[in-house]
TORMI-637953 format. One line per field, with one value per residue (C-alpha): x, y, z; residue number from 1; residue in three letters. Coordinates in steps of 0.1 Angstrom, whole numbers, plus 5000, padded with zeros to 4 digits. Layout:
// residues N
c1 = X	...
c2 = Y	...
c3 = Z	...
num = NUM	...
residu = ALA	...
//
This chain:
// residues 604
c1 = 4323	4327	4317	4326	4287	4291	4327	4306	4282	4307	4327	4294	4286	4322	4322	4287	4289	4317	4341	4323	4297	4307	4289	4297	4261	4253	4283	4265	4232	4244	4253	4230	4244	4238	4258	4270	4306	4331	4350	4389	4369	4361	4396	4414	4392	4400	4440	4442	4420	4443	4476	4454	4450	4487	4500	4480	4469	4481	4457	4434	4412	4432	4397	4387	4416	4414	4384	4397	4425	4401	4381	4410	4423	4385	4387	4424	4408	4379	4395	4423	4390	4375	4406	4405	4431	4453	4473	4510	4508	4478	4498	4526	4501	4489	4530	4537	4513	4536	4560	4532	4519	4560	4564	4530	4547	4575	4564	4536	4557	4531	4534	4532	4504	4521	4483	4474	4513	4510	4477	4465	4488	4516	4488	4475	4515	4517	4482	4494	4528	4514	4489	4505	4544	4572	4605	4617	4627	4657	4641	4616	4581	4567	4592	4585	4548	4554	4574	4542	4521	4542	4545	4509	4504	4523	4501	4474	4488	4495	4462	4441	4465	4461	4425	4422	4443	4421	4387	4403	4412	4377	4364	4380	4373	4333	4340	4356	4331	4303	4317	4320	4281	4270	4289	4270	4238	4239	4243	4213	4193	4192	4177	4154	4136	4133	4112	4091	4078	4068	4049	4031	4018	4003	3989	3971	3951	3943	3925	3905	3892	3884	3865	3842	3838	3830	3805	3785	3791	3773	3739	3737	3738	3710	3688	3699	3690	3653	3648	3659	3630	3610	3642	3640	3602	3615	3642	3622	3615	3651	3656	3633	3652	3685	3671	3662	3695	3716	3690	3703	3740	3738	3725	3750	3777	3763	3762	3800	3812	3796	3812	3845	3839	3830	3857	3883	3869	3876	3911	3917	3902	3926	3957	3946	3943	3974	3990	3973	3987	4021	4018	4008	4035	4058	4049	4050	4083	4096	4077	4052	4015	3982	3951	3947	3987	3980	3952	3965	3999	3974	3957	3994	4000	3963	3947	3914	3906	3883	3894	3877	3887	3926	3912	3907	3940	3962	3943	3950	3988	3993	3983	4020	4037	4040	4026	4018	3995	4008	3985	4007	4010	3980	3957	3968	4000	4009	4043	4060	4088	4108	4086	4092	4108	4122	4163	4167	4142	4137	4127	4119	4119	4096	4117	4099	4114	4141	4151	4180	4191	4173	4177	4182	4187	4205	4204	4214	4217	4193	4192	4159	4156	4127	4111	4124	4126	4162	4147	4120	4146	4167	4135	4127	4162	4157	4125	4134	4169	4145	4123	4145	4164	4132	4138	4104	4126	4147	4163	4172	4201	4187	4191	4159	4153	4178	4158	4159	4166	4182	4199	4163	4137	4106	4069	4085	4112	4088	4063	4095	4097	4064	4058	4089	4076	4041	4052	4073	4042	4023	4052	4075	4073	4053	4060	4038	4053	4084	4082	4108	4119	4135	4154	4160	4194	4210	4195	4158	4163	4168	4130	4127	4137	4101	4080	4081	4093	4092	4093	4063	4044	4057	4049	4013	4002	4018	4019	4045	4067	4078	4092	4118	4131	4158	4202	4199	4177	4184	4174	4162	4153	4116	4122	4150	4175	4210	4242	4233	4198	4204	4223	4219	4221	4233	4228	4239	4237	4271	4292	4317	4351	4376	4382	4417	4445	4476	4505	4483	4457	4419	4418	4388	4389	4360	4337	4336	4341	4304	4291	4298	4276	4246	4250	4258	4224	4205	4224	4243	4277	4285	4293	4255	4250	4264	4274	4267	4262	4258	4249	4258	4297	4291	4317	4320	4344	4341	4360	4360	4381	4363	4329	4315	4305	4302	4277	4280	4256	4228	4231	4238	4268	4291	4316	4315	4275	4260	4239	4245	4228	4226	4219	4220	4223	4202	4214	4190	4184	4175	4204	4226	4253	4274	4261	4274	4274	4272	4279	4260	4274	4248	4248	4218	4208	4222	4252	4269	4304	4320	4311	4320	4315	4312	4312	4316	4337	4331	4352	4350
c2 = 6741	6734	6769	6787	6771	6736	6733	6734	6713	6688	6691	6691	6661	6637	6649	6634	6601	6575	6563	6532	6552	6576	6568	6593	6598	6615	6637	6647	6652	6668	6702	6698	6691	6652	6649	6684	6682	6669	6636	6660	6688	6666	6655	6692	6701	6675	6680	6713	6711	6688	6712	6741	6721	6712	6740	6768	6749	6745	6718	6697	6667	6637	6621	6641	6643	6603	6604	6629	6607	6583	6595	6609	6571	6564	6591	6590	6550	6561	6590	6564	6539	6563	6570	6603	6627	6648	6671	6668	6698	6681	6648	6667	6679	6646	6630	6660	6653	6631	6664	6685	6656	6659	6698	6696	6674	6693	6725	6717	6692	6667	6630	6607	6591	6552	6539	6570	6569	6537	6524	6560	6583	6557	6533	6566	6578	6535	6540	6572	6556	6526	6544	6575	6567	6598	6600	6614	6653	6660	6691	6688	6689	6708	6736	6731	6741	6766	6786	6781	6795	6825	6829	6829	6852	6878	6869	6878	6909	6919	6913	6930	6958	6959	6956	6994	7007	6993	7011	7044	7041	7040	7062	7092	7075	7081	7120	7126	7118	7131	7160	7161	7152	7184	7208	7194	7195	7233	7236	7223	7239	7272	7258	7240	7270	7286	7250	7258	7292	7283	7258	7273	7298	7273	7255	7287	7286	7250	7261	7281	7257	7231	7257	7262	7223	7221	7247	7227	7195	7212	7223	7186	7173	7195	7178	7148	7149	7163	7127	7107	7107	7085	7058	7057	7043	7016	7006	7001	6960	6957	6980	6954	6923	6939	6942	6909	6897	6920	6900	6868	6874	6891	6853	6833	6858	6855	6810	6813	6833	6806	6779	6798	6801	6771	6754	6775	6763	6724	6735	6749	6716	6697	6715	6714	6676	6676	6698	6675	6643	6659	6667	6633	6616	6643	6638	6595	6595	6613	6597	6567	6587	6578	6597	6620	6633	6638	6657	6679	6686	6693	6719	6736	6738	6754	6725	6704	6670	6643	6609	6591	6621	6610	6572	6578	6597	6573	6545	6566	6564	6530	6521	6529	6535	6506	6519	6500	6498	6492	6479	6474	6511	6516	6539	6525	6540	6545	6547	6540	6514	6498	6473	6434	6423	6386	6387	6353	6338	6309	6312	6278	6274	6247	6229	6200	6167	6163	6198	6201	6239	6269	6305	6333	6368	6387	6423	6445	6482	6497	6525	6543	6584	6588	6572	6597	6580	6569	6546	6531	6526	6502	6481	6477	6467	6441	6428	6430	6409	6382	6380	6373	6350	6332	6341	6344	6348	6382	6382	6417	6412	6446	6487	6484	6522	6545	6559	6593	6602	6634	6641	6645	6622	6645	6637	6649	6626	6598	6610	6616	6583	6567	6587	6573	6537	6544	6560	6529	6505	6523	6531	6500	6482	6449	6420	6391	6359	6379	6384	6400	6383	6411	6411	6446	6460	6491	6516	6498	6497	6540	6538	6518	6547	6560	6530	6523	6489	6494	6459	6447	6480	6470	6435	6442	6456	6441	6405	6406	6413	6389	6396	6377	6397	6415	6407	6373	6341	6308	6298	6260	6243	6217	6223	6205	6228	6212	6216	6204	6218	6252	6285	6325	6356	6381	6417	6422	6458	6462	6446	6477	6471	6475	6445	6441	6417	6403	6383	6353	6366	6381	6387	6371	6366	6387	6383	6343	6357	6372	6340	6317	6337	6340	6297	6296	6314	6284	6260	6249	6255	6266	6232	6231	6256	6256	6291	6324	6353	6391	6425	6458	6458	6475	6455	6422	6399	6358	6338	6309	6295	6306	6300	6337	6360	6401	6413	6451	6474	6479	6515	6538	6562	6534	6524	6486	6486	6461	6427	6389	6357	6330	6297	6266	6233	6198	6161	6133	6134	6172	6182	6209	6200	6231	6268	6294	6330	6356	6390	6417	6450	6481	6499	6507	6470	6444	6425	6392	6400	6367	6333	6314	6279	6271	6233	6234	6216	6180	6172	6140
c3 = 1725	1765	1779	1814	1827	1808	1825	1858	1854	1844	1871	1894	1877	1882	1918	1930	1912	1920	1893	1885	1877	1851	1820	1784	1777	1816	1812	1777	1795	1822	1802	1778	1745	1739	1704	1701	1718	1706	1722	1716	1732	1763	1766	1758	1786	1812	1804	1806	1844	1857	1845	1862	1893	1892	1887	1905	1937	1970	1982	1954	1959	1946	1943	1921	1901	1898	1883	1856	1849	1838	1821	1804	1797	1782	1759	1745	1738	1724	1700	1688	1682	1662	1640	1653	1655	1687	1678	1691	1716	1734	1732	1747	1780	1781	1782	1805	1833	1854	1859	1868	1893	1907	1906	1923	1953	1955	1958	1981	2001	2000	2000	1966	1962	1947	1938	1919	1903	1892	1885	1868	1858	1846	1829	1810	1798	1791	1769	1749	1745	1728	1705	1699	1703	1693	1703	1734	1735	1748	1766	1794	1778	1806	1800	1763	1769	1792	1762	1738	1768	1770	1735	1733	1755	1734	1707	1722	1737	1704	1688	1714	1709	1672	1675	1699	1668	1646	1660	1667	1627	1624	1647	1631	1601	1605	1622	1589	1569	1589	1591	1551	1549	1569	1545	1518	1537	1538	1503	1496	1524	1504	1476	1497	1512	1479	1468	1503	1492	1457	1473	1502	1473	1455	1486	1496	1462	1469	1503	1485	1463	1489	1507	1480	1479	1517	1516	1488	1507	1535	1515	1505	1541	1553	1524	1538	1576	1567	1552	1577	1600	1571	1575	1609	1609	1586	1607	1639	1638	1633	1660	1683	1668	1685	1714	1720	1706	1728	1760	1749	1745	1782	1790	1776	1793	1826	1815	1800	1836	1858	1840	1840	1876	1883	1861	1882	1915	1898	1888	1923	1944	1918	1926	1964	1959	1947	1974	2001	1984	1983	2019	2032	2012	2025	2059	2056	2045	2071	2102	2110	2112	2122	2105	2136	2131	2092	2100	2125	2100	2075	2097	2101	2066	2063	2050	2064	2051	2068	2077	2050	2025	2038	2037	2000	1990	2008	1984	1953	1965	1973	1934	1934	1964	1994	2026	2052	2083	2118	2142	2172	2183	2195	2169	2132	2117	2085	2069	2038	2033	2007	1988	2000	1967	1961	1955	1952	1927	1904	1863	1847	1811	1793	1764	1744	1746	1715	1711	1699	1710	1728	1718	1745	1738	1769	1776	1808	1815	1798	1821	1814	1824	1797	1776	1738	1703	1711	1738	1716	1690	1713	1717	1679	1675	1699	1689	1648	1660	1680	1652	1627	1647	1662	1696	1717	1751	1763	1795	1811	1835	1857	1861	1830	1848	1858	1892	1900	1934	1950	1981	2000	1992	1976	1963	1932	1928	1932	1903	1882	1887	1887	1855	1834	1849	1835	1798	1797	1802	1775	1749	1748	1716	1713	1695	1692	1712	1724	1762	1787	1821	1838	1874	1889	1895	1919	1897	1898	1942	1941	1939	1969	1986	1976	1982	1945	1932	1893	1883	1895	1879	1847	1846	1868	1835	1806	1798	1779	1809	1832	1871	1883	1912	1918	1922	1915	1897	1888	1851	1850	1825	1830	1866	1876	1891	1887	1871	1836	1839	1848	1849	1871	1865	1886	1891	1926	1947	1963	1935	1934	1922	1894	1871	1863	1852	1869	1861	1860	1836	1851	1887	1894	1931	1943	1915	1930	1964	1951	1940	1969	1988	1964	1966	1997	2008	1987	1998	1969	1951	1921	1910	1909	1879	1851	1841	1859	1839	1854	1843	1856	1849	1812	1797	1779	1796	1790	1821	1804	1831	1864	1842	1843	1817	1822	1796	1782	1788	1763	1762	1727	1737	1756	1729	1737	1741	1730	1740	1735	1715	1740	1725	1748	1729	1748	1744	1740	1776	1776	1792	1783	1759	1752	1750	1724	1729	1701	1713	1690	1681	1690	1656	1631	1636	1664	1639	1658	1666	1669	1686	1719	1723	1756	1779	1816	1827	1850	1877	1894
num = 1	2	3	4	5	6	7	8	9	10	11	12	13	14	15	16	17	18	19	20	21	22	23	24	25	26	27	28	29	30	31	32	33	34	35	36	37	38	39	40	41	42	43	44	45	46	47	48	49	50	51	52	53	54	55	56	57	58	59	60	61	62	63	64	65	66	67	68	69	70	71	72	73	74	75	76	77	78	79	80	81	82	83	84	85	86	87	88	89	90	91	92	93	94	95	96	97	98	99	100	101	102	103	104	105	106	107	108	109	110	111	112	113	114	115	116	117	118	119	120	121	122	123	124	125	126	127	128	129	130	131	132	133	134	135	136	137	138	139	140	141	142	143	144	145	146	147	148	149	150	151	152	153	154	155	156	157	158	159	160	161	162	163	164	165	166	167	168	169	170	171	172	173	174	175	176	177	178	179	180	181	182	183	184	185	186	187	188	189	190	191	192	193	194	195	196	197	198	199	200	201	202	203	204	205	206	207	208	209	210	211	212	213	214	215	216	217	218	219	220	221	222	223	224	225	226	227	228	229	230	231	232	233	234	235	236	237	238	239	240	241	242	243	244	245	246	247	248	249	250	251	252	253	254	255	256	257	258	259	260	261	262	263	264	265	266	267	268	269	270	271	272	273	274	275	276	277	278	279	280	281	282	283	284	285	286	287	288	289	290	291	292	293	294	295	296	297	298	299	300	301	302	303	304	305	306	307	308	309	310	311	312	313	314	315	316	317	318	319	320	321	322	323	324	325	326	327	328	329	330	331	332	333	334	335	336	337	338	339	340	341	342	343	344	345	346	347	348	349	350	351	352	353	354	355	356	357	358	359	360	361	362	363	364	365	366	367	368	369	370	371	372	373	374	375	376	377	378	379	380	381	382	383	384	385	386	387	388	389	390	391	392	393	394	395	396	397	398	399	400	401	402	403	404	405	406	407	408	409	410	411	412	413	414	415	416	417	418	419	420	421	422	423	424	425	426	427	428	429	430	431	432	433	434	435	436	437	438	439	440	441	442	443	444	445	446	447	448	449	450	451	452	453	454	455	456	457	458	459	460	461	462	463	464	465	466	467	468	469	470	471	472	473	474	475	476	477	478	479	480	481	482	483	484	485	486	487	488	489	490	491	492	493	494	495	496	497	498	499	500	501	502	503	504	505	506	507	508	509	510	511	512	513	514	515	516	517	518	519	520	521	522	523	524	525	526	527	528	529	530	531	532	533	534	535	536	537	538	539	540	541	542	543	544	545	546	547	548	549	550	551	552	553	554	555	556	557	558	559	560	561	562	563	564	565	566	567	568	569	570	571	572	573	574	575	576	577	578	579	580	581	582	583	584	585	586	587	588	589	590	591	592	593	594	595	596	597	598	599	600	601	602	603	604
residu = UNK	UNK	UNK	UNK	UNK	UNK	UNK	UNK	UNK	UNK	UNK	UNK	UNK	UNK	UNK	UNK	UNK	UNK	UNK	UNK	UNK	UNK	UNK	UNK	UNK	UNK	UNK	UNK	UNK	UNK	UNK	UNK	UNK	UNK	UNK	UNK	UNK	UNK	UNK	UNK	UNK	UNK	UNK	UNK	UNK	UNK	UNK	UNK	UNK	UNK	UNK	UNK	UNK	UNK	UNK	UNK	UNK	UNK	UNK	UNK	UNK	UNK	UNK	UNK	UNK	UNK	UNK	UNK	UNK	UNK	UNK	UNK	UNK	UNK	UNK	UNK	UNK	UNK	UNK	UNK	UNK	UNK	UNK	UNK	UNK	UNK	UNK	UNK	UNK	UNK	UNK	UNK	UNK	UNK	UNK	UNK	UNK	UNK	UNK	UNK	UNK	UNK	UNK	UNK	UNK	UNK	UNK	UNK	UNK	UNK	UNK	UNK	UNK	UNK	UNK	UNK	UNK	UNK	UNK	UNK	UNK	UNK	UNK	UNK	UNK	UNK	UNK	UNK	UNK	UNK	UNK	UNK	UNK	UNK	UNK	UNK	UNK	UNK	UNK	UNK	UNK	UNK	UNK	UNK	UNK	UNK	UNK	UNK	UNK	UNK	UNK	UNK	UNK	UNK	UNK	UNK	UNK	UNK	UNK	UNK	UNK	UNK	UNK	UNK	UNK	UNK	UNK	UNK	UNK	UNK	UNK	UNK	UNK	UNK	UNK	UNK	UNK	UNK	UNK	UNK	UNK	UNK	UNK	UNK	UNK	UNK	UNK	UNK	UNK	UNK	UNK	UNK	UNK	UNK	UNK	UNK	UNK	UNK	UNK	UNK	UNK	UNK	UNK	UNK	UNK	UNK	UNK	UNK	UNK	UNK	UNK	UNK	UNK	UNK	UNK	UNK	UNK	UNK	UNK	UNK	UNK	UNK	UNK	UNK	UNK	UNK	UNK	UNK	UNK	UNK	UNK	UNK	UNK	UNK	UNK	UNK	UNK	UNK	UNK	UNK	UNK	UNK	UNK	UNK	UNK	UNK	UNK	UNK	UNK	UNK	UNK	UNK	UNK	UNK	UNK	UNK	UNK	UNK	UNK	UNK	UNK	UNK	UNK	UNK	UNK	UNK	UNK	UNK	UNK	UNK	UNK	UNK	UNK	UNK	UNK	UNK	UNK	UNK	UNK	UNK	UNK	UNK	UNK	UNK	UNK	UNK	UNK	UNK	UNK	UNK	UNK	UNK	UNK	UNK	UNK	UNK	UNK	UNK	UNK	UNK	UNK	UNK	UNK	UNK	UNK	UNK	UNK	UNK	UNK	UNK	UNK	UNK	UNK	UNK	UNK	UNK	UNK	UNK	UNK	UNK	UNK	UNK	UNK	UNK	UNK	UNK	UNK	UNK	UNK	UNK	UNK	UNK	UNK	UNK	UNK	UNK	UNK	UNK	UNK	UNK	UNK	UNK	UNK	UNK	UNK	UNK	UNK	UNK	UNK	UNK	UNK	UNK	UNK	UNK	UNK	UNK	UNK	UNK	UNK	UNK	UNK	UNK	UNK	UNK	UNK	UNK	UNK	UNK	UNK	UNK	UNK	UNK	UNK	UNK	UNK	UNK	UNK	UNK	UNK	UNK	UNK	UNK	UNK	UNK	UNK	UNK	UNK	UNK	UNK	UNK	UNK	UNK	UNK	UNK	UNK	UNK	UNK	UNK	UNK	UNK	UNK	UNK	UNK	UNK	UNK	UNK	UNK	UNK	UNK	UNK	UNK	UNK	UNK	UNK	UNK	UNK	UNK	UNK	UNK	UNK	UNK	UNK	UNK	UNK	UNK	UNK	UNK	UNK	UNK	UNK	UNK	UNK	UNK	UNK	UNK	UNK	UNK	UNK	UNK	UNK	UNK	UNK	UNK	UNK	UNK	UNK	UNK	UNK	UNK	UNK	UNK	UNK	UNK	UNK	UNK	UNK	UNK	UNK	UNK	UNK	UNK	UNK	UNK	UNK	UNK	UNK	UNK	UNK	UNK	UNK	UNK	UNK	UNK	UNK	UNK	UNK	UNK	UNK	UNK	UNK	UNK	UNK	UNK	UNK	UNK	UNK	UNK	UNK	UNK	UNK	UNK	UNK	UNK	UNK	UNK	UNK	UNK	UNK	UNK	UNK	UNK	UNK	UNK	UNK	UNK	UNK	UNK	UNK	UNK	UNK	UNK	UNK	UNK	UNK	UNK	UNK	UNK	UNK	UNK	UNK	UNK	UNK	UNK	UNK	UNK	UNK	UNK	UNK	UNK	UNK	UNK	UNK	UNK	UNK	UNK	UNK	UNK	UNK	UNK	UNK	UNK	UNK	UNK	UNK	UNK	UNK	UNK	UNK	UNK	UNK	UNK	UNK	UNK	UNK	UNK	UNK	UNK	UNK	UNK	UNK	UNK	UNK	UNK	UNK	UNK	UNK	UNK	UNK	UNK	UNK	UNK	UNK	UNK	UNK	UNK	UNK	UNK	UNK	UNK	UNK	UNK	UNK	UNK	UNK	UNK	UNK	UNK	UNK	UNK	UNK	UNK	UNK	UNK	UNK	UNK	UNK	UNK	UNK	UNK	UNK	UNK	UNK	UNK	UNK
//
């Protein structure tokens, strides 16, 4: 259940990311309950804000209200998908937004917003229409719902009514009967003190006697003390052996509180250490510094370090981080700046003469914030798939991480980051002769921002990890980079838009408008390669036409996740034939979800 908090977060959430960005599992993670809300929850919700918003406001964010309509379109999708049910007064809020939307207009005398008419709100009322048709009421639904309102509101006047009735009922309830328990307390009082006086009698006669035991108790210990002065000779080299026990533990106290003292003073230079690091980093992001300006901030902050002391920290850093030296301003300065990463590289692929096909397996979007089971999982899946199949090559189409960066740029941002980098290096699955050729996408560049590229950390430390850049590569195959030898893949930065479909079929106008620059920046054409292939869109879409291919997102909580079998067939002269594509399902285990043959297609 959405409470009052969640409801806020949510809403915090959708309003700092931008509608291409809006992913199912980050709205789960963002209040906390991953798995524990349901999807007609989420959507009850979003209706019901937008009525709110209609309804109550004078000025609202259209924005904002955008994005709610969306997400509003993926979940009525998702539920039907699902063979879930909504209940026909939620489908009536849902076919009643447009009236809201014009009561909104009219009473605020605003202006009608066509793009948000049409391409939102219409293409939702289209969507609910088609999946969840009824006939038209003759009544306005919006009045309709307004009548349930009220007469829910007298329900509930009534309740809370009959509950205040219901504990004065059983307030006088428990004065009657507490009042009925004291009568019957004094009843037996009487009787009670009687019981006390036959006692206190017989408890006087019991004093008596255990005087009389006392007394002999006494005689006995005087008999006692006069021999312990014999004991106490025997007891003496005991006595000795204490002593020198009691010496030794005062030792080992006075050993145990230096090493606590000293372990304290190690814990304190560490934490100092750390503080220091945090304050150089701090203070390089910001500005360009030589080592006299470090020191003197330092000396601000209430910190000393020498030069070589800083020499040494700066080294620790830049295991990870990319600063640089400056010798042209006079004294060296330091600063850190993005890392100088290739975006325009080349991966060649060694095929023995008289093969007849070569098997790929493509992936994009994993998206990594930590590495839990669930990540691990999505590994094995891949590597049990390549083993069975006999696939020995992965490529990851970008965005492997997800990069966490906030508004301002901190030291802990960037050990968030380094640290989800480094538990993937040590906890992703290997497989024998499976290796990964990864190229970085938008969410991989946040960590520029930090000095940090995470591509090269990964595959500076496992083998089984290959770096092939980031945006874009060309795939060849034996080194010959031409149309029937080789194919890209793309996971370019400021690709930003909404796919859609026309009258003529798939717009794909800027998606090519995209790829003539990438070839135009090597010096070639697309005529030159013979399919492109991108991540990042987190949806499958084959343009068998326009020769592209958009592959899904390899993530668990998008409902078309999933990854592709890639396998590129060679004639006898080792050039490619035909390629077929097998989408995969993400389920328990990766299952093929159809096949696409695929020949480009020669033009003379």
């Amino acid at each position: 259940m959405l409470t009052t908090v969640d409801q806020m977060k949510l809403n915090k959430y959708i309003r700092e990311h931008a509608l291409g960005d809006l992913y199912y599992v980050n709205m789960c993670e963002a209040i906390g309950k991953v798995n524990k809300v349901k999807d007609i929850e989420f959507l009850e919700y979003f209706v019901n804000f937008v009525i709110k918003e209609f309804s109550s406001k004078d000025q609202i964010s259209m924005k904002f209200i955008t994005k709610i309509i969306s997400i509003i379109i993926s979940f009525v999708g998702w539920i039907y998908d699902d063979n879930g049910k909504i209940d026909s007064e939620l489908l009536d809020r849902i076919r009643s937004l447009e009236e809201y939307y014009d009561e909104f207009l009219e009473r605020t005398k605003s202006k009608n917003d066509p793009d948000f008419r049409s391409n939102y709100l219409q293409s939702l009322l289209k969507k609910v229409e088609k999946l969840y048709p009824e006939e038209k009421k003759s009544e306005s639904v919006v009045e309709y719902l307004k009548e349930i309102d009220n007469l829910k509101q007298k329900l509930n006047t009534l309740n809370k009514k009959f509950e205040s009735l219901t504990k004065s009922y059983e307030a006088l309830k428990k004065d009657y009967e507490k009042k009925s328990q004291s009568l019957i307390t004094s009843n037996n009082e009487l009787s009670d003190v009687r019981s006390k006086l036959e006692q206190k009698e017989k408890t006087i006669e019991q004093f008596l006697d255990d005087i009389k035991r006392i007394e002999e108790k006494v005689d006995f210990l005087e008999k006692e003390v006069s021999n312990l002065g014999e004991v106490n000779s025997n007891l003496l080299p005991y006595k000795e052996k204490a002593k020198e026990l009691t010496l030794l533990v005062e030792q080992l106290s006075e050993c145990i509180a230096k090493y606590e003292e000293k372990e304290q003073n190690r814990i304190m230079q560490v934490k100092t250490t750390e503080t220091i690091k945090t304050l150089l980093y701090q203070q390089l992001l910001a500005r360009s510094s030589n080592i006299d300006d470090l020191m003197s901030e330092l000396k601000k902050m209430g910190y000393s370090a020498t030069k070589d002391e800083i020499h040494q920290l700066m080294n620790e850093l830049k295991t990870r981080i990319n600063i640089v030296r400056n010798f042209f301003a006079g004294k060296p300065e330091y600063s850190i700046i993005p890392p100088n990463v290739v975006k325009n590289g080349t991966f060649d692929i060694k095929v023995p003469n008289g093969t007849k096909y070569y098997d790929i397996f493509l992936a994009a979007d994993f998206q990594i914030k930590e590495m839990n089971t669930g990540t691990i999982k999505r590994f094995d899946k891949i590597n049990n798939y390549c083993t069975e199949n006999n696939i020995n090559l992965v490529l990851n189409l970008g965005d492997l991480f997800e990069g966490k960066t906030s508004r301002n740029v901190s030291y802990e941002d960037a050990m968030t980051n380094i640290s989800c980098v480094e538990k993937a290096i040590s906890l992703i699955p290997k497989t024998e002769s499976i290796y990964y050729a990864v190229i970085g996408g938008n969410h991989d560049e946040k960590m520029f921002r930090f000095g940090i590229d995470p591509i090269s950390m990964l595959s500076n430390e496992r083998e089984d990890f290959i770096n092939l850049g980031y945006e874009h590569c060309t795939i060849t195959f034996n080194g010959s980079k031409s149309l029937l030898t080789s194919f890209a893949i793309h996971h370019p930065s400021n690709f930003d838009y909404t796919i859609h479909f026309n009258e003529d079929g798939l717009d794909s106008k800027k998606t090519l408008e995209e790829l003539e620059i990438f070839y135009r920046n090597q010096g070639r054409t697309r005529d030159d390669s013979y399919i492109d292939i991108f991540g990042h869109m987190h949806k499958s879409l084959f343009n068998y036409p326009d020769s592209y291919y958009f592959l899904p997102a390899f993530m668990e909580k998008i409902s078309d996740g999933g990854a592709c079998h890639l396998r590129v067939y060679f004639d006898e002269n080792m050039k490619i034939k035909y390629m077929l594509f097998m989408p995969l399902s993400l389920r328990e285990k990766l299952v093929k979800n159809g096949e696409i043959l695929y020949k480009k297609t020669l033009i003379k």
